[in-house]
C-alpha positions in Angstrom: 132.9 68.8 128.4 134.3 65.4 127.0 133.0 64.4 123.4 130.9 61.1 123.3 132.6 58.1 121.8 130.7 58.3 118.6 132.2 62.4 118.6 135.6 61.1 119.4 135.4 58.6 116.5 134.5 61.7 113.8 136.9 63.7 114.9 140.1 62.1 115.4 139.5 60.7 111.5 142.4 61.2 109.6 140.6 63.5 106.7 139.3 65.2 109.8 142.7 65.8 110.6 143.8 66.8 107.1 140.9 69.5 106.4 141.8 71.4 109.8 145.9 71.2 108.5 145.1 72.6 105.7 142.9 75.3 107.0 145.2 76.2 109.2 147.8 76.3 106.9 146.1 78.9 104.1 145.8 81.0 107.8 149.0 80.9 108.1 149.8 82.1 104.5 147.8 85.3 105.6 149.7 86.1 109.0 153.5 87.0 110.0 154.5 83.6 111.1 158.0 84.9 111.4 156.4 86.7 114.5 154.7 83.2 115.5 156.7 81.5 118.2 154.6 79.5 120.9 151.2 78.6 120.0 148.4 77.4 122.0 146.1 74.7 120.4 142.8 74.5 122.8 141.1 71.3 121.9 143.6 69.5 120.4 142.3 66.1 120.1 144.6 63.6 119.1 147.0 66.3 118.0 147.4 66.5 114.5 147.7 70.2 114.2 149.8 70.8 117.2 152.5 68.6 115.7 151.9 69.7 112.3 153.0 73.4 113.3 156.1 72.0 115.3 157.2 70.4 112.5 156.3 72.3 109.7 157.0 75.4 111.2 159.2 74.9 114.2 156.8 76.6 116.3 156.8 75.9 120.2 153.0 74.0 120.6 151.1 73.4 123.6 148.1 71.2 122.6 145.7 70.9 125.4 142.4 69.1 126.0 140.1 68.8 129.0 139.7 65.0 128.1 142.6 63.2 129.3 142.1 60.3 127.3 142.6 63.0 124.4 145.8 64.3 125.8 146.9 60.6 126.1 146.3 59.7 122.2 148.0 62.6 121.5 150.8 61.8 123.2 150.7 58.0 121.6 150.5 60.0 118.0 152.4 62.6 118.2 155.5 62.2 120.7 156.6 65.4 122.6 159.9 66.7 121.7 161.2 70.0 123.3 158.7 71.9 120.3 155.5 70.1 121.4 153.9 69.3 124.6 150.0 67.9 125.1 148.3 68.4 128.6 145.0 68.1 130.0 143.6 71.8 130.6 140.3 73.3 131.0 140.2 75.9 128.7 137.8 78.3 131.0 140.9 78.4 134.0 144.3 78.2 131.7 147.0 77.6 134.1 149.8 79.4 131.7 150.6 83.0 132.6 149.4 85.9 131.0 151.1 87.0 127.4 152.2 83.2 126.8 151.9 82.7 123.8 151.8 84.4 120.2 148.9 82.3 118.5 146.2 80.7 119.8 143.9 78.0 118.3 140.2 76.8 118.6 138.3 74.5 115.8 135.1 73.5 117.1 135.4 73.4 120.7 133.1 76.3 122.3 130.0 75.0 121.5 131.2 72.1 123.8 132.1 74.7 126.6 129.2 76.1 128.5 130.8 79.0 130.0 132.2 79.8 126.5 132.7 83.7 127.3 135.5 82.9 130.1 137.3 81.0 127.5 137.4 83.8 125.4 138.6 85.9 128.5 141.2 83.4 128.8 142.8 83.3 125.3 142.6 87.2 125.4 144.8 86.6 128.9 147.4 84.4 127.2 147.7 86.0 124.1 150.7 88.3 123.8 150.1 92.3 122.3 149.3 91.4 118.2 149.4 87.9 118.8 146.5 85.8 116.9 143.2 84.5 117.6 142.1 81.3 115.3 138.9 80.5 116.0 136.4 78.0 114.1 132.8 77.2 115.2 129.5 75.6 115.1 127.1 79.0 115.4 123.2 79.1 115.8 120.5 81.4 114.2 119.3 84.0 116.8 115.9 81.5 117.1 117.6 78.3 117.6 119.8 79.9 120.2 116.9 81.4 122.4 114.9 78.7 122.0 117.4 75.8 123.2 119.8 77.1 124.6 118.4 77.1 128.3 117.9 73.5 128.1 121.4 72.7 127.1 123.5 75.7 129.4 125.0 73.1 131.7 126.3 70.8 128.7 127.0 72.9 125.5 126.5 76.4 124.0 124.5 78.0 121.7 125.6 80.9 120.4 125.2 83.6 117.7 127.6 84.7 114.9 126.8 88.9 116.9 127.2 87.0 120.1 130.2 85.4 119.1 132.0 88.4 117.4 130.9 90.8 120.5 132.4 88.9 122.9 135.4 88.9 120.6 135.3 92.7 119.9 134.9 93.8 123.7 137.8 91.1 125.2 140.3 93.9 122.6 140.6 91.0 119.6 139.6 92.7 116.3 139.0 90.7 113.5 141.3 90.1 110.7 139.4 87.5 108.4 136.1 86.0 108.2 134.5 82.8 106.5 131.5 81.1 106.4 132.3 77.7 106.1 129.1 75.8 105.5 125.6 76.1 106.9 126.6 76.2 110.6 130.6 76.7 110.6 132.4 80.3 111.1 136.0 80.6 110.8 137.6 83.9 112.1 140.9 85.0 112.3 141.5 87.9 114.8 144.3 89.7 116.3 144.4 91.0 119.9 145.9 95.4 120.1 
């Protein structure tokens, strides 16, 4: 799903853009990025984080989006070198092959994607053996959930923390860190066996 103009306008903010660097790197600090090589950002935006890893790091990033208009501000931002590539990709049907990559990233994208379950399926396909799983999310309380979600099922999701954390569990990713964030945001780190 694309974001609306006024979503766009929050998230591509530059202390947007800052908070999620910095997340990501205090993850880092608790993984073997020596065993990190190509990393999959889904969602990218405007692709502060993707570039941030390929040149902090030196990691090979593939930031993808399903908005084009996204993809192209990222590739206005951030240039593409050999380390760092944007495309437009729907996160549900990846088009990389399996074991691609050895981290993959999500901040605040499944609650845009209806079929949210495939996508796990998906990063679980492209992940290599102990590769990593960073996932950050809007969640709803078991009410909320039941009570809206069949009016939104064709434009977002509303999902549980369990919901979340099953799906997670029976794709073979087992979790390695948890935070609650605020009110409504999860962070997770897990690891695929």
């Amino acid at each position: 799903m694309k974001l609306t103009r006024l979503e766009k306008m929050f998230v591509n903010r530059r202390k947007e853009a800052e908070r999620n660097i910095d997340r990501i790197r205090r993850d880092l600090e608790q993984l073997d990025v020596d065993a990190i090589h190509d990393v999959l950002e889904i969602g990218c935006g405007v692709g502060a984080i993707s570039a941030f890893l390929a040149d902090s790091y030196g990691m090979n990033v593939q930031g993808t989006d399903f908005d084009p208009g996204q993809v192209e501000l990222a590739r206005t931002r951030q240039p593409t070198s050999d380390r760092l590539r944007f495309t437009v990709e729907d996160a549900a049907r990846l088009t990389f092959e399996n074991a691609s990559f050895d981290l993959v990233l999500s901040q605040d994208i499944f609650h845009h994607i209806p079929d949210w379950e495939q996508v796990v399926k998906e990063v679980v396909r492209v992940l290599r053996p102990e590769g990593y799983f960073i996932w950050l999310d809007v969640v709803s309380p078991r009410s909320i959930a039941r009570l809206f979600q069949p009016l939104v099922k064709n434009y977002l999701s509303l999902f549980t923390l369990e919901q979340a954390q099953s799906t997670f569990a029976q794709g073979g990713l087992e979790q390695r860190f948890y935070e609650r964030v605020d009110l409504v945001h999860h962070h997770i780190i897990l690891q695929k066996g």
